[in-house]
N, C-alpha and C positions, 0 to 999 in steps of 0.2 A: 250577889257576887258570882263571877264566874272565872274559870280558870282560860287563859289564852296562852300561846306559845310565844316565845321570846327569844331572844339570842342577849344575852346579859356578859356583865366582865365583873368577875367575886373580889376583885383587887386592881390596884393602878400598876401591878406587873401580869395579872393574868389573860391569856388570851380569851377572847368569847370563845360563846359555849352554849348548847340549847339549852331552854329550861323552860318553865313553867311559872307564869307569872298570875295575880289575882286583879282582874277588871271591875269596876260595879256594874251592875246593871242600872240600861239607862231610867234615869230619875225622869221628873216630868218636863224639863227642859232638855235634857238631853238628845246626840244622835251617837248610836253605834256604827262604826264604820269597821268594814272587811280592807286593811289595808294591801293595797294592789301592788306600790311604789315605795320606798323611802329613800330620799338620797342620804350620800355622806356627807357631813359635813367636816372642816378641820377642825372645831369646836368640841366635836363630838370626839375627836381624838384626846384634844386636852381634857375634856371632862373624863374618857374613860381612865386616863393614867394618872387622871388626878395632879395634873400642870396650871390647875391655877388653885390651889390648895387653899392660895390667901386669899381670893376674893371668894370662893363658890368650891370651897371643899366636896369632894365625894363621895356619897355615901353610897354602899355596896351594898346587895348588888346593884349594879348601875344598865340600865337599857336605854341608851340613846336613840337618837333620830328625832328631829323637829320639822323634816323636810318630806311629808305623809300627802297621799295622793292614792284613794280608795273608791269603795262604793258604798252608800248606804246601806243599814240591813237592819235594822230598828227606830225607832222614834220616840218619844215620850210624849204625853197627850198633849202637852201644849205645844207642840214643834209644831211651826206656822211652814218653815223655809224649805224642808227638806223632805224628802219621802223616800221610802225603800225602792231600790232602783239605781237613786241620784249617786251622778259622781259627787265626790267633796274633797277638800282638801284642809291639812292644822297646817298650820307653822310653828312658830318659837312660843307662841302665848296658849293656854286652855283656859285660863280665866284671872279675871281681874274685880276689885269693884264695886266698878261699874258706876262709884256717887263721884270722884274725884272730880276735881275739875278736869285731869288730865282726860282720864276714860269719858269725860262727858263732851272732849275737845275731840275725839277720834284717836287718841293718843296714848293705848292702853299700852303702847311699850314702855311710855314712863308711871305707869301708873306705881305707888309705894309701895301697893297689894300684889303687884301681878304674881300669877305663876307660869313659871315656864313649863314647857311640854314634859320635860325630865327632869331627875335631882331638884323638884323641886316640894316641899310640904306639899301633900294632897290632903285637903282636907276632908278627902268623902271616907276614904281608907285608910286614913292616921299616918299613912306610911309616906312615901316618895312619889312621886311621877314619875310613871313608868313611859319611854318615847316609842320611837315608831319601828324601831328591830321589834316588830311585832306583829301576828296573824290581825291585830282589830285592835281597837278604842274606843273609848266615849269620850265625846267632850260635849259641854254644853253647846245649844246651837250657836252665843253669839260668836263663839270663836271656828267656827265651822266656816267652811267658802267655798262659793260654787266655783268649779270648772268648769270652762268653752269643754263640750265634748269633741272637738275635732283637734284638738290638741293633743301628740303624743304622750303618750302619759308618762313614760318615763323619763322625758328630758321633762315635763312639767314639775315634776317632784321638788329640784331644787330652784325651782322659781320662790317655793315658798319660806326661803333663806336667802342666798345667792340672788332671788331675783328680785327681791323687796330690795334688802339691802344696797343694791345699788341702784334700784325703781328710786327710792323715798329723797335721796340728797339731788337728784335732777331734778324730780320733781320741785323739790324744794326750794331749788336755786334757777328754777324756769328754765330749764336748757329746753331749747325750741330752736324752728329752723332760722338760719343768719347767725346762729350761736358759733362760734369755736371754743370744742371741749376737746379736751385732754383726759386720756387715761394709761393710769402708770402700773402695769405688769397685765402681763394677758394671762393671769391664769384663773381659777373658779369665778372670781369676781369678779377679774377685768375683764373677763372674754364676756359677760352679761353686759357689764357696761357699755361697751362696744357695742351690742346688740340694740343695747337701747338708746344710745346716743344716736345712732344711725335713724331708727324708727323715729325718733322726735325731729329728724330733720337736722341736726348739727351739722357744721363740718366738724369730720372725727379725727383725732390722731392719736394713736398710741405710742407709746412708750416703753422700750424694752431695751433689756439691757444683751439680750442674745439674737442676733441676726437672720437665725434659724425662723423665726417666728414669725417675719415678714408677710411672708406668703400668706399665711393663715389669719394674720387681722385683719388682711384686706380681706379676705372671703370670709369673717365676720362682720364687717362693712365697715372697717375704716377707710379715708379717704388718705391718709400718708401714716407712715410708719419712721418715727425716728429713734437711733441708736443713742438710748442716753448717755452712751460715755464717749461718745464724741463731739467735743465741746461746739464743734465749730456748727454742727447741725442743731446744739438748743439754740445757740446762739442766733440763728435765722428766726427761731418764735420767739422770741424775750417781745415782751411786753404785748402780745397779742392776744389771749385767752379771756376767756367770758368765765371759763370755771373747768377745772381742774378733778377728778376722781384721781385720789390712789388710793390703791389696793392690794398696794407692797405691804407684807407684816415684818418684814425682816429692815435690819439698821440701810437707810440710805439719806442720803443728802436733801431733804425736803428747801432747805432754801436754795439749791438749784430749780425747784419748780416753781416757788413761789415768783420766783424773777420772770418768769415767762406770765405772770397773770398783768393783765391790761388794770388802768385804774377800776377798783372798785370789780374788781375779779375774784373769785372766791378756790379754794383747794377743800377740799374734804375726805377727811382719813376714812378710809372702812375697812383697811387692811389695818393691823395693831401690831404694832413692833413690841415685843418682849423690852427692851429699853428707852427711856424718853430719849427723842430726839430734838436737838440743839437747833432753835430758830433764832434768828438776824430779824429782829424786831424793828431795825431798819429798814428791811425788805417790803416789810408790811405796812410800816407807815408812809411809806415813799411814794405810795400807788393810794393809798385807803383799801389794801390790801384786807383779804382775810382769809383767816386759817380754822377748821371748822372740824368736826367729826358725827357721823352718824351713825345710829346703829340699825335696827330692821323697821317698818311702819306698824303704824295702827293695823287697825281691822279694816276701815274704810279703806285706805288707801293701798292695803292688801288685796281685798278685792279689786278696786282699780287697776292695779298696775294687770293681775289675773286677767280681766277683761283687755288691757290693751293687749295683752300678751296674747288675746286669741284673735283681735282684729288684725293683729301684725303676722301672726303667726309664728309665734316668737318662743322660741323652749331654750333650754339647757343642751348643751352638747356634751353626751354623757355615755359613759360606759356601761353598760347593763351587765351586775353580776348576780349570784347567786347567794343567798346568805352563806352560803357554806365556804364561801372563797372573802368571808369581812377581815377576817385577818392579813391575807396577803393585801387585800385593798389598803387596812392602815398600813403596812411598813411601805409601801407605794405609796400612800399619800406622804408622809414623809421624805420620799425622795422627789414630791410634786412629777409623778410617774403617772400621768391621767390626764386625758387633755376630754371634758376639763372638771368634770364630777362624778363622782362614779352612782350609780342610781340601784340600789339592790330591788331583784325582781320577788314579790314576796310568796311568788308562790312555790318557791322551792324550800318557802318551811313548812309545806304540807307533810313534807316527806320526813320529814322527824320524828 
């Protein structure tokens, strides 16, 4: 075991704080990584204050981050992938497994076993999973993944949240070129979607309900930009879509989008609204509609999307902070004050 530095929250009203957390040393699968990058996620805001108590209670103290982008700096003797040197990057999983059919599918986000990067049983150290408000980690290699080194590393960070998460349902639903995709809200997840929708070749349109923001999806590559609360401009796309991303969390009118999908057109949630929203089951059967949700990829397809992400040249548009300023980042992420992730630089907790 070894001691690394952290920035942790001792309760879901306390602000972070430095501290001193306990790592293992890597085992024989293992890689140590020196983390360089970690984005924020809004996850990581519910998880510190302890906003989703009923599904994924918090246990204190708590160090988030799943969105890690480092350099190697150990190995354990059977690590085949990696070597001291390599860049790497975690996402949401450090281990799963590995017999299910899910993990044997590529599919260790639904695995029964998995663990997530944080607040989640570690079974090496009895205690919790520590995330990536931190100087370094170990994870086993399979959950390790290389990065294009000519890739920004700081907008790389949230590719590995942000960028799966809306990589995995295109891919999923073949969005390719002659497609028209829709994405609903431009902001951490839809400004990726955007990014990727373009890169596959769609015609892209976003979705927004603030006018301001026009300017800015077209120069993340969408092709039109419509104001959803003007009836008269959904009304031009009703029935024309191949497949739909939103990645609104807050209450909106989801069978206003569903009207716009073409037969046998699909919608898929990645943003989660705090309350169910009210679907026209009408809507759905009218077309052979469908309405769908996703959450983050496997491991393979994490890697994939990584790799497309360095032939396109494709990152996060992110703010680069300091640990010492993660506080004002959450009550700014709460005002959605961050266009469009914020990416903490980690080497300003040398200085602790």
């Amino acid at each position: 075991m070894y001691k690394a530095k952290a920035y942790s929250v001792a309760s879901a009203t306390s602000p972070f704080a430095s501290t001193t957390i306990t790592r293992r040393d890597p085992t024989e699968h293992d890689v140590q990584i020196e983390i360089l990058f970690c984005g924020i996620c809004h996850s990581d805001l519910h998880q510190a204050r302890n906003e989703w108590s009923g599904v994924m209670p918090t246990v204190y103290p708590c160090v988030p981050g799943h969105e890690i982008v480092g350099r190697v700096t150990k190995v354990g003797p059977a690590v085949t992938k990696f070597k001291p040197g390599d860049l790497a990057a975690v996402g949401c999983l450090v281990d799963s497994d590995g017999t299910c059919p899910e993990c044997k599918a590529g599919f260790e986000q639904f695995c029964p076993n998995m663990i997530l990067t944080y607040n989640f049983p570690d079974k090496h150290t009895g205690g919790v999973t520590y995330g990536g408000y931190s100087d370094s980690i170990v994870v086993t290699e399979r959950f390790v993944l290389r990065v294009p080194s000519h890739l920004d590393l700081a907008g790389t960070a949230p590719l590995l949240c942000a960028g799966i998460t809306t990589y995995s349902p295109m891919h999923h639903w073949s969005v390719s070129k002659g497609k028209k995709v829709g994405v609903v809200g431009l902001g951490g997840l839809g400004h990726m979607g955007v990014k990727f929708a373009h890169a596959l070749g769609a015609h892209t349109v976003v979705f927004t309900t603030s006018p301001g923001k026009k300017d800015d999806a077209l120069r993340l590559g969408a092709d039109e930009v419509v104001i959803s609360k003007d009836a008269n401009e959904m009304q031009k796309h009703a029935g024309s879509f191949d497949f739909i991303l939103d990645a609104v969390a807050a209450d909106h009118d989801i069978n206003a989008y569903i009207s716009l999908l073409r037969r046998d057109g699909n919608i898929t949630m990645v943003g989660a609204p705090e309350k169910p929203l009210p679907v026209s089951v009408f809507g759905l059967i009218l077309g052979r509609r469908s309405l769908s949700g996703s959450p983050i990829g496997g491991l393979p397809e994490t890697q994939e999307m990584l790799d497309f992400c360095g032939k396109h040249n494709i990152t996060a548009d992110v703010e680069v902070i300091p640990i010492q300023k993660v506080n004002e980042a959450y009550e700014r992420l709460v005002k959605a004050d961050v266009k469009y992730r914020f990416s903490i630089d980690m080497a300003s907790l040398k200085s602790e």
